[in-house]
N, CA, C and O of each residue as an XYZ file, in Angstrom:
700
protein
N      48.161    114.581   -180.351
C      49.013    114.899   -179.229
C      49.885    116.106   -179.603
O      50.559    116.048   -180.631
N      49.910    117.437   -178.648
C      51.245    118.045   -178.752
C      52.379    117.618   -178.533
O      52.810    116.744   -177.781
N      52.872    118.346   -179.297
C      54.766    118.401   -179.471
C      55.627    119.356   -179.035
O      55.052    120.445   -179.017
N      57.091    119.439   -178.571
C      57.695    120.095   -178.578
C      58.317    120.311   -179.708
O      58.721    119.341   -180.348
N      58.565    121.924   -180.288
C      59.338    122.385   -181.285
C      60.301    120.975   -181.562
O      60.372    120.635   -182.743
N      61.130    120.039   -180.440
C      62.267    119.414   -180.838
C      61.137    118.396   -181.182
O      61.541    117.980   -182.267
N      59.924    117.711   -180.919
C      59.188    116.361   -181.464
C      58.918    115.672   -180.275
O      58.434    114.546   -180.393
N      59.055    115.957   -179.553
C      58.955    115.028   -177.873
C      57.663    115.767   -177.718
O      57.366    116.956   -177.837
N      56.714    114.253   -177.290
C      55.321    114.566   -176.884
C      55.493    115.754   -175.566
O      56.438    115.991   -174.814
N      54.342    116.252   -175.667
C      53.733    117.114   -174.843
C      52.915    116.787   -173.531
O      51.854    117.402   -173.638
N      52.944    116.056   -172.284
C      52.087    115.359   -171.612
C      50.902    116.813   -171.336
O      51.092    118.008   -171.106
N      49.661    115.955   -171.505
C      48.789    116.893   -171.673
C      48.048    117.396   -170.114
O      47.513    116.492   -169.472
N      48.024    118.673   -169.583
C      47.516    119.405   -168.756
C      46.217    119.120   -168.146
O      45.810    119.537   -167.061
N      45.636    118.379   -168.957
C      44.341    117.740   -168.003
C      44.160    116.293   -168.969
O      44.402    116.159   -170.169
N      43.673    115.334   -168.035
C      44.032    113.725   -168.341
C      43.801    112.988   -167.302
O      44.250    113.218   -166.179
N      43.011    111.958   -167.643
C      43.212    110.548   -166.639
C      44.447    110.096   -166.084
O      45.565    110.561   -166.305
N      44.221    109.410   -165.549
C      45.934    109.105   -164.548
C      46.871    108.245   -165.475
O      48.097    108.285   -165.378
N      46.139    107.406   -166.451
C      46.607    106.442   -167.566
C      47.670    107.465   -168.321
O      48.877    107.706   -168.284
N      46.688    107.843   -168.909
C      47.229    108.867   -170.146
C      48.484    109.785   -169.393
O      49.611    110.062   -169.802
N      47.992    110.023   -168.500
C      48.835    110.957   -167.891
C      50.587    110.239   -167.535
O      51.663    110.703   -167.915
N      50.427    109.451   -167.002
C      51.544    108.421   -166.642
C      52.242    107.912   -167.923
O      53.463    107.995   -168.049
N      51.096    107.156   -169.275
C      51.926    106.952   -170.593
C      52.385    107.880   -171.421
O      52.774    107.451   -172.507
N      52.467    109.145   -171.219
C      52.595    110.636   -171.742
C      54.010    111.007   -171.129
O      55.129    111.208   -171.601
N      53.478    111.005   -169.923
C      54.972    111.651   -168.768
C      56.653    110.894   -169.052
O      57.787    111.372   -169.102
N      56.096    109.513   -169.190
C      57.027    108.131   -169.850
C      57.820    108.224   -170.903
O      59.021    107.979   -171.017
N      56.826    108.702   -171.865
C      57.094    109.022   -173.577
C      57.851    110.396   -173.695
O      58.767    110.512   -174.510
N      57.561    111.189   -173.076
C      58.236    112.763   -173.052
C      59.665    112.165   -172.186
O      60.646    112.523   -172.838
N      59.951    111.640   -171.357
C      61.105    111.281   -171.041
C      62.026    110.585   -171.789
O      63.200    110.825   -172.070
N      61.385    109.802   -172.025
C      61.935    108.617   -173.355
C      62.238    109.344   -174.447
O      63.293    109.109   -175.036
N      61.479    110.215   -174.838
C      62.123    111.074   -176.210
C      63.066    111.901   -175.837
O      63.843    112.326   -176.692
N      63.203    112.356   -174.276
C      64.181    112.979   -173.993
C      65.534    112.090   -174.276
O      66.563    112.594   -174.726
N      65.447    111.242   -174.077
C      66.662    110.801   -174.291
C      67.255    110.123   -175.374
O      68.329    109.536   -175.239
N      66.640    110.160   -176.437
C      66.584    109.707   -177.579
C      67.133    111.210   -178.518
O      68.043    111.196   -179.348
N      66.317    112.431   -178.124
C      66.889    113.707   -178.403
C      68.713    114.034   -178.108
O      69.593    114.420   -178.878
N      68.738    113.597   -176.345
C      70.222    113.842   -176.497
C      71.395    113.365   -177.006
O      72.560    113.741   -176.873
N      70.606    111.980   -177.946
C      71.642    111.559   -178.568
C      71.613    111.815   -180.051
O      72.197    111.224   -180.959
N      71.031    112.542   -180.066
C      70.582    112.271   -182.256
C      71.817    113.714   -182.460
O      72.115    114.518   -181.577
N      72.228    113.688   -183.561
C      73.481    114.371   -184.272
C      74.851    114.009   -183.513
O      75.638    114.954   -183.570
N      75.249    113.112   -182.952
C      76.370    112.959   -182.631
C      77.544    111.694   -183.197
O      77.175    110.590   -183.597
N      78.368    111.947   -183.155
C      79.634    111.057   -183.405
C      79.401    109.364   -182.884
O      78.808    109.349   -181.805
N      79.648    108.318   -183.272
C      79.912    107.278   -182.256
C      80.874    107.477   -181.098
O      80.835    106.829   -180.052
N      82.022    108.749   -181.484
C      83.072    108.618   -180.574
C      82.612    109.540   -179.720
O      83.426    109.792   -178.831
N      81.404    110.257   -179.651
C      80.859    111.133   -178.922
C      80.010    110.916   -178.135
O      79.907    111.706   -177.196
N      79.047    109.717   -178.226
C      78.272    109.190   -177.508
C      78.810    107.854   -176.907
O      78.038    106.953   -176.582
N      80.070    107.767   -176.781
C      81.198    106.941   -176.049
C      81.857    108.071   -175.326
O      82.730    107.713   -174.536
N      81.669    109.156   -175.403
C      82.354    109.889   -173.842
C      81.859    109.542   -172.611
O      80.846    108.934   -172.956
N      81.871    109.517   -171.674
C      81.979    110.239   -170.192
C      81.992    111.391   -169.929
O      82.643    112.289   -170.462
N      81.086    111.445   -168.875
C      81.467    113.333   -168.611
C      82.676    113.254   -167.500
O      83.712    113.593   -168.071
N      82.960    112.886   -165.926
C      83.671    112.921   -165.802
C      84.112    111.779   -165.220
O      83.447    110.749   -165.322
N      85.573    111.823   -164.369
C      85.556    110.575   -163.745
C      85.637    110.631   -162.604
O      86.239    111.631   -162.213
N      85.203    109.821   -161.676
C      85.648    107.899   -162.057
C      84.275    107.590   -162.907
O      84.000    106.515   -163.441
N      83.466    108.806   -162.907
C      82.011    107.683   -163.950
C      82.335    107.715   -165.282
O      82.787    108.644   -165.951
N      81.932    106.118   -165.715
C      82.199    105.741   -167.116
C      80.624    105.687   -167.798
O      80.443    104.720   -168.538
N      79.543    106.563   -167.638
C      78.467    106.763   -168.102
C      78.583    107.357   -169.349
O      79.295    108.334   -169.582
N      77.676    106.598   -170.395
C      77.791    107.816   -171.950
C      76.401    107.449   -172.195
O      75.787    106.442   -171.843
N      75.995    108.549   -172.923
C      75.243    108.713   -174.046
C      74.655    107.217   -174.274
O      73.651    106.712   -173.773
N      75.664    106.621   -175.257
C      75.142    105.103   -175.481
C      75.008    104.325   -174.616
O      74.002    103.629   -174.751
N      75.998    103.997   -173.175
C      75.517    103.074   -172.484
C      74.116    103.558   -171.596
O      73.618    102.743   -170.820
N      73.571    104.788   -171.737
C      72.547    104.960   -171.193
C      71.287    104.135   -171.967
O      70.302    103.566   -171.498
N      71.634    104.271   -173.002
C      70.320    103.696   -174.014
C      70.252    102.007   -173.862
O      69.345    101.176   -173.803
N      71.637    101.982   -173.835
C      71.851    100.391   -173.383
C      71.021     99.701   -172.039
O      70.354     98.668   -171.971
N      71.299    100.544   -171.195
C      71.025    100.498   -169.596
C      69.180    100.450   -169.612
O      68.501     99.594   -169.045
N      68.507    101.963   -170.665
C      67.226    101.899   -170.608
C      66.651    100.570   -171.269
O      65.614    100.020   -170.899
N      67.292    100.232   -172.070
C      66.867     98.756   -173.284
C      66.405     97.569   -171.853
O      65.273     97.102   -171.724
N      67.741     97.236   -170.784
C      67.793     96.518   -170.317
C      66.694     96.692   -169.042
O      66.245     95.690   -168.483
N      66.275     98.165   -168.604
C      65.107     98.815   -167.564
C      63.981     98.760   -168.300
O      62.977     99.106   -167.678
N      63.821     98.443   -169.401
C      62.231     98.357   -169.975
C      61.809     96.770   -169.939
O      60.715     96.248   -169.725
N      63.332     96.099   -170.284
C      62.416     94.566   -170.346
C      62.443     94.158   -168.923
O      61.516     93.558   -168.380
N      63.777     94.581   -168.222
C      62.713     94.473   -166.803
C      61.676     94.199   -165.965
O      61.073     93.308   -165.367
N      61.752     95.570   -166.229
C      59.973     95.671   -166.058
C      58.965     95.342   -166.516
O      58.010     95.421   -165.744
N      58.765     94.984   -167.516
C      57.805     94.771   -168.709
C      57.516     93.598   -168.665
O      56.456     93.183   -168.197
N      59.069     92.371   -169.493
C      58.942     91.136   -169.601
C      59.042     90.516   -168.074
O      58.312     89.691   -167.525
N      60.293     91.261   -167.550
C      60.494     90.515   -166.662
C      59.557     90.561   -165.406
O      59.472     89.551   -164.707
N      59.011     91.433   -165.163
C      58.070     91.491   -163.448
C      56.458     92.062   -163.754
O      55.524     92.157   -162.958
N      56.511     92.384   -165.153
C      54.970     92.340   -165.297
C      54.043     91.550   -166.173
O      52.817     91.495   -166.265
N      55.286     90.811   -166.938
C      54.314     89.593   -167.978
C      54.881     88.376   -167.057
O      54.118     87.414   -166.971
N      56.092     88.289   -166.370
C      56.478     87.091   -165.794
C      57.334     86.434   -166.611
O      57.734     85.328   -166.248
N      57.793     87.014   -167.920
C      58.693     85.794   -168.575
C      60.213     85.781   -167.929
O      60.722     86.792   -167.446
N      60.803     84.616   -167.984
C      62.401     84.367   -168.072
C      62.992     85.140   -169.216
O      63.105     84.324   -170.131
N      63.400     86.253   -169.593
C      63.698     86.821   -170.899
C      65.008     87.648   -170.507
O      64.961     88.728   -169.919
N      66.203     86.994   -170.914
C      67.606     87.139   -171.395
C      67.741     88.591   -171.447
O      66.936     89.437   -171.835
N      69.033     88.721   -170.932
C      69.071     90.081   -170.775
C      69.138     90.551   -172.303
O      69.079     89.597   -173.078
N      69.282     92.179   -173.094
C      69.381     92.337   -173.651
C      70.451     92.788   -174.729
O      70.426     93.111   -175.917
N      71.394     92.654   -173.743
C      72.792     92.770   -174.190
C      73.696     92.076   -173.146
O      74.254     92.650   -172.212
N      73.757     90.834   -173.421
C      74.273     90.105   -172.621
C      76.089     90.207   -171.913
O      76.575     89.690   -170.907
N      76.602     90.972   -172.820
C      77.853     91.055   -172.323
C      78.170     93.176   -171.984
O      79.233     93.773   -172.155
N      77.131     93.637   -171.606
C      77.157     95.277   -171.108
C      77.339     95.324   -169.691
O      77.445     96.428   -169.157
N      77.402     93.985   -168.818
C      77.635     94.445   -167.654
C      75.796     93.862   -166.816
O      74.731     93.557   -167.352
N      76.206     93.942   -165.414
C      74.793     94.047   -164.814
C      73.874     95.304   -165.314
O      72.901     94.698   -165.761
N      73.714     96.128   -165.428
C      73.748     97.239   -165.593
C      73.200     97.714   -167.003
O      72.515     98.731   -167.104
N      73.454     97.124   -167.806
C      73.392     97.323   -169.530
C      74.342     98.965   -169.719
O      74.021     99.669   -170.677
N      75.535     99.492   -168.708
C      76.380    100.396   -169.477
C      77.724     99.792   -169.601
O      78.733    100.497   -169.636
N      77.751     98.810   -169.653
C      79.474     98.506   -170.627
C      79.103     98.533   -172.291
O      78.083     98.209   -172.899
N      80.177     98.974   -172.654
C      79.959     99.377   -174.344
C      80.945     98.694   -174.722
O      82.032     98.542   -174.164
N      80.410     98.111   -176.065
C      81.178     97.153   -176.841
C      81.094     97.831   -178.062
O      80.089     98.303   -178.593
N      82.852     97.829   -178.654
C      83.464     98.495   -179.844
C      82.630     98.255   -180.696
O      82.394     99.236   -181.403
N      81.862     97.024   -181.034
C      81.099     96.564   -182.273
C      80.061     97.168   -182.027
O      79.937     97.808   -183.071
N      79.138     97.463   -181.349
C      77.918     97.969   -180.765
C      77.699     99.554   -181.044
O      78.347    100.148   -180.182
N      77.051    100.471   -181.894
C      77.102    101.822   -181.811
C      75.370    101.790   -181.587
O      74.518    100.940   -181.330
N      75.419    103.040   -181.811
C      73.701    103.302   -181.436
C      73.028    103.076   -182.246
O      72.180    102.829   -181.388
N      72.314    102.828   -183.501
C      71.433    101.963   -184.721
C      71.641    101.077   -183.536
O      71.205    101.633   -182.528
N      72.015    100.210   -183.357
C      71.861     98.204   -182.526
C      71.052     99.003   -181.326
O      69.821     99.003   -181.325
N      71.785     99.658   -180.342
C      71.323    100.214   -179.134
C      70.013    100.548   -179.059
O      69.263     99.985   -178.261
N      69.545    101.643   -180.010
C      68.349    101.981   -180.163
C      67.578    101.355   -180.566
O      66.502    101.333   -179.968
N      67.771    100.483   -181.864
C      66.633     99.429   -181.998
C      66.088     98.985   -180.717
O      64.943     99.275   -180.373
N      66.703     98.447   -180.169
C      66.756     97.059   -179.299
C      65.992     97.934   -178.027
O      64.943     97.421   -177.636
N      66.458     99.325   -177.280
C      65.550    100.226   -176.974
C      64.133     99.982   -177.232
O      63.254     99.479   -176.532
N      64.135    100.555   -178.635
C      62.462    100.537   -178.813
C      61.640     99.655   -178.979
O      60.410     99.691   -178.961
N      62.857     98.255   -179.266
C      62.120     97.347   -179.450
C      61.223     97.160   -178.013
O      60.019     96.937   -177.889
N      62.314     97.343   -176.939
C      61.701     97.033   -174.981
C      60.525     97.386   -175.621
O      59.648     96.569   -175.902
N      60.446     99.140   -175.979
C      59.505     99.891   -175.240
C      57.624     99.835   -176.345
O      56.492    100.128   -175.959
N      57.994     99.460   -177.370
C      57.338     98.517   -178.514
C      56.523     97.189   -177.345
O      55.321     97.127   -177.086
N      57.438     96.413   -176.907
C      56.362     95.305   -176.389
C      55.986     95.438   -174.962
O      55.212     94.676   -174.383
N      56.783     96.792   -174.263
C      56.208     97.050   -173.200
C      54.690     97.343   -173.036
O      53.790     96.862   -172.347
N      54.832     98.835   -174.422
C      53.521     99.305   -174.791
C      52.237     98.578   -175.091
O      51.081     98.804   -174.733
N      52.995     97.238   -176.176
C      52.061     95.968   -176.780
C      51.030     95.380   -175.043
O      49.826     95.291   -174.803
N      52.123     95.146   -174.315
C      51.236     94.182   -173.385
C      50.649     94.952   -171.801
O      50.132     94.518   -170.772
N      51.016     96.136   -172.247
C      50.105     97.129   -170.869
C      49.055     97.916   -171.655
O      48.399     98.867   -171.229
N      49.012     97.444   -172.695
C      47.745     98.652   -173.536
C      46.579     98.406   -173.159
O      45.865     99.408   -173.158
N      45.944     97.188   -172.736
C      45.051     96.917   -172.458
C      44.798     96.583   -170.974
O      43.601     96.534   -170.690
N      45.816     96.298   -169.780
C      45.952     96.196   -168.624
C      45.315     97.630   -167.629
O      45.322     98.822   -167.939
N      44.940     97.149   -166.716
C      44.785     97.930   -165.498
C      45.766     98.541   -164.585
O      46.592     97.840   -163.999
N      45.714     99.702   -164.453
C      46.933    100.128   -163.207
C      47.122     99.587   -162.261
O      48.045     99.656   -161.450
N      45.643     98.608   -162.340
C      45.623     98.068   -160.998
C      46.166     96.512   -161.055
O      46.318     95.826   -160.044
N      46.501     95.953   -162.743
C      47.251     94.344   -162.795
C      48.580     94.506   -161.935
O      49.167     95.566   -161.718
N      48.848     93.540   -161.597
C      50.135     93.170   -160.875
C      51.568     92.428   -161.705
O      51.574     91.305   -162.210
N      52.227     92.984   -161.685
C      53.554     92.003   -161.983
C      53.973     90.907   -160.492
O      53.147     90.697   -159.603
N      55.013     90.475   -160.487
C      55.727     89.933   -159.392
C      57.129     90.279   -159.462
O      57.780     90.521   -160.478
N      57.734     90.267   -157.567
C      58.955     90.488   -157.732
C      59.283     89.121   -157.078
O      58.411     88.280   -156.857
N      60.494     88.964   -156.804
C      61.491     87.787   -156.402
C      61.488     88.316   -154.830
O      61.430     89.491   -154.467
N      61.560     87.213   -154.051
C      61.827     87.970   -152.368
C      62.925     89.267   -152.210
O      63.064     90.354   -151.649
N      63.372     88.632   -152.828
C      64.452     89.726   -152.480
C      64.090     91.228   -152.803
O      64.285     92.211   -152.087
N      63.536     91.168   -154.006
C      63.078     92.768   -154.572
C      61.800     93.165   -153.492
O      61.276     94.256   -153.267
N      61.570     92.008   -153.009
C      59.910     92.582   -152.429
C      60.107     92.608   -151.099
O      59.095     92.764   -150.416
N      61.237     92.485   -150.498
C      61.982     92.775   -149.381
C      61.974     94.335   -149.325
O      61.510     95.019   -148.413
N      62.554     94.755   -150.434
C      62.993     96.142   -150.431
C      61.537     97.059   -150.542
O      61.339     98.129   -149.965
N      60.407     96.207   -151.609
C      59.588     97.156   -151.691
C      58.190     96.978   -150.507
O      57.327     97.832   -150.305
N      58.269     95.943   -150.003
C      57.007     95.327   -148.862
C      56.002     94.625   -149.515
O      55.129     94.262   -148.727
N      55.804     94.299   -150.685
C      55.111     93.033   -151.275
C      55.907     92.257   -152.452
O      56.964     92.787   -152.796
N      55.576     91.222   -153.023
C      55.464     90.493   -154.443
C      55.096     91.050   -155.112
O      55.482     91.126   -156.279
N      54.187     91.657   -154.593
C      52.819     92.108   -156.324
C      53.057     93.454   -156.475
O      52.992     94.292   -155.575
N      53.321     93.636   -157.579
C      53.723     95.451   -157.604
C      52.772     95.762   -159.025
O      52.446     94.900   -159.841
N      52.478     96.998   -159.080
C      50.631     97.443   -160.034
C      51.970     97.597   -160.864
O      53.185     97.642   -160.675
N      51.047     97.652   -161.892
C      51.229     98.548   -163.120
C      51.561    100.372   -162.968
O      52.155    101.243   -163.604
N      50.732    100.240   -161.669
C      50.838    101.950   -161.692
C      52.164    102.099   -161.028
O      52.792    103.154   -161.117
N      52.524    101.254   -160.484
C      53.928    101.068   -159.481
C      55.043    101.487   -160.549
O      55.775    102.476   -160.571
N      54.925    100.383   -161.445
C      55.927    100.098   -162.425
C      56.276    101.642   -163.455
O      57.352    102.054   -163.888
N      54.845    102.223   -163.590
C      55.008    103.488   -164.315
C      55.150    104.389   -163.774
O      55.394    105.309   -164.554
N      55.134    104.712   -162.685
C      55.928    105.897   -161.940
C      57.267    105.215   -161.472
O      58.062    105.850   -160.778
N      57.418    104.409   -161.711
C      59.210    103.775   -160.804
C      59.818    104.351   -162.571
O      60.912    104.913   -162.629
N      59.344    104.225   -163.322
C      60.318    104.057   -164.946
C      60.134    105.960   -165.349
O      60.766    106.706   -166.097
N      59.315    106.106   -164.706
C      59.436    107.857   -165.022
C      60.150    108.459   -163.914
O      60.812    109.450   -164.220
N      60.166    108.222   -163.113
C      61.193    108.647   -162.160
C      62.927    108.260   -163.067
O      63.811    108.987   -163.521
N      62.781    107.118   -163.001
C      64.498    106.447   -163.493
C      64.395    107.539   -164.570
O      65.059    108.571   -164.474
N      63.601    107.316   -165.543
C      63.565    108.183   -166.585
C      63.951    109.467   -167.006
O      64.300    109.841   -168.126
N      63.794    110.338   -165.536
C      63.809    111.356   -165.179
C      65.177    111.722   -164.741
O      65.839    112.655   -165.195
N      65.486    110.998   -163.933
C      67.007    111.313   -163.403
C      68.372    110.273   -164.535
O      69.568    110.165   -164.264
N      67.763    109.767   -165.555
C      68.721    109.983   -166.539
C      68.730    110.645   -167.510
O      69.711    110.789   -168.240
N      67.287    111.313   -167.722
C      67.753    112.515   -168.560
C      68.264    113.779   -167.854
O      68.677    114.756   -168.478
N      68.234    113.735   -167.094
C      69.031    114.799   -166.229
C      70.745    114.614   -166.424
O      71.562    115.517   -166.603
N      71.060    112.771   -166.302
C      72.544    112.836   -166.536
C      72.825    112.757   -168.295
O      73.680    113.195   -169.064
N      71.842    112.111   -168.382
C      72.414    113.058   -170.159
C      72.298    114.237   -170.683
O      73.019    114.610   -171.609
N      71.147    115.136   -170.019
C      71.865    116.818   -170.044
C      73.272    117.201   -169.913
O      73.927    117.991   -170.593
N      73.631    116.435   -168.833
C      75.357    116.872   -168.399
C      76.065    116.439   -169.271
O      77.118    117.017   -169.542
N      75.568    115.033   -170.095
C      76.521    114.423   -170.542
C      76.721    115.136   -171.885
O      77.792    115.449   -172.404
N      75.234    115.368   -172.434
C      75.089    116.133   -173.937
C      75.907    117.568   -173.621
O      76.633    117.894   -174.560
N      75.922    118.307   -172.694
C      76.598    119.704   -172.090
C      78.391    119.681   -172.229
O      79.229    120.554   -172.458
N      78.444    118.366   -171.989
C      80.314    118.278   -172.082
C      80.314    117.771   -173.477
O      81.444    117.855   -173.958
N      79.596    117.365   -174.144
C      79.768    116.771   -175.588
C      79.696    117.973   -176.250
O      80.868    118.198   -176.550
N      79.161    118.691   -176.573
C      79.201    119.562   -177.269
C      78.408    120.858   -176.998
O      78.085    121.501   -177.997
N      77.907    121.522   -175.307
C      77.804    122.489   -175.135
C      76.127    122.663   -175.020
O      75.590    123.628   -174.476
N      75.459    121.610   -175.600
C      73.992    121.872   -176.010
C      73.357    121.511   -175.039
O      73.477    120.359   -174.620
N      72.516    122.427   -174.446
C      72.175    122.503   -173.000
C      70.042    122.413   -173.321
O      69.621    122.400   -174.478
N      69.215    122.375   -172.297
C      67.924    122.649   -172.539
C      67.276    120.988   -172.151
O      67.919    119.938   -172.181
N      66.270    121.114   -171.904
C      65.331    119.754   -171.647
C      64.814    119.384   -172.710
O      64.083    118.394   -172.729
């Protein structure tokens, strides 16, 4: 696989829709793993501005809690505990004890057994949602392919707010 100069895969220019979708995922995901590497704990506890209390870390927090989601929760079907049980609905409240080593593990761990149990699945397997979610989307059964363009999208528009956020931290701008 190509790389970018910074190490973030390269999604490749011609590709099946698979590859293409677990590529697009991974280049996002490293995006945001990039905007946090060389920084302070007290730096990836900023905010950019207010009233939003978004940082750096509670983003990673937030993605930890959007991978098992999806993964454990609406495409294997398990009951599985949030992942930071006291961050809020949300996974961005930050706790003093909590820096990024815990955050990120627990991150990759999601994205580790996300990978484990769609490696072999069809775009076309189904998770389930709860009425209520399938209210919003018009069925229960939502693909795999559903699930991987809904997490590259999210994906997408939070590395966009951690550009801003990495930009007020210390100036360092670029995708």
């Amino acid at each position: 696989m190509t790389t970018m100069p910074d190490g973030r895969p390269v999604p490749p220019p011609q590709a099946d829709e698979r590859t293409m979708l677990d590529a697009w995922l991974d280049h996002h995901r490293g995006t945001i793993a990039l905007k946090c590497e060389g920084l302070t704990d007290e730096q990836l506890r900023l905010a950019s501005v207010k009233p939003s209390s978004m940082t750096l870390l509670g983003l990673v927090q937030h993605l930890a809690e959007v991978e098992r989601n999806w993964f454990r929760r609406k495409f294997e079907g398990q009951d599985a505990p949030r992942v930071f049980d006291d961050s809020g609905d949300d996974g961005f409240a930050l706790r003093p004890d909590r820096g990024l080593d815990e955050a990120m593990a627990a991150w990759q761990a999601e994205i580790a057994h996300g990978r484990a149990i769609t490696a072999d699945a069809s775009l076309d397997d189904c998770g389930h949602l709860s009425d209520e979610e399938a209210g919003y989307v018009g069925g229960k059964e939502i693909s795999l392919r559903w699930i991987l363009v809904h997490l590259i999208e999210e994906y997408a528009r939070h590395a966009g707010h951690a550009d801003l956020l990495r930009e007020r931290i210390d100036g360092v701008t670029g995708s």
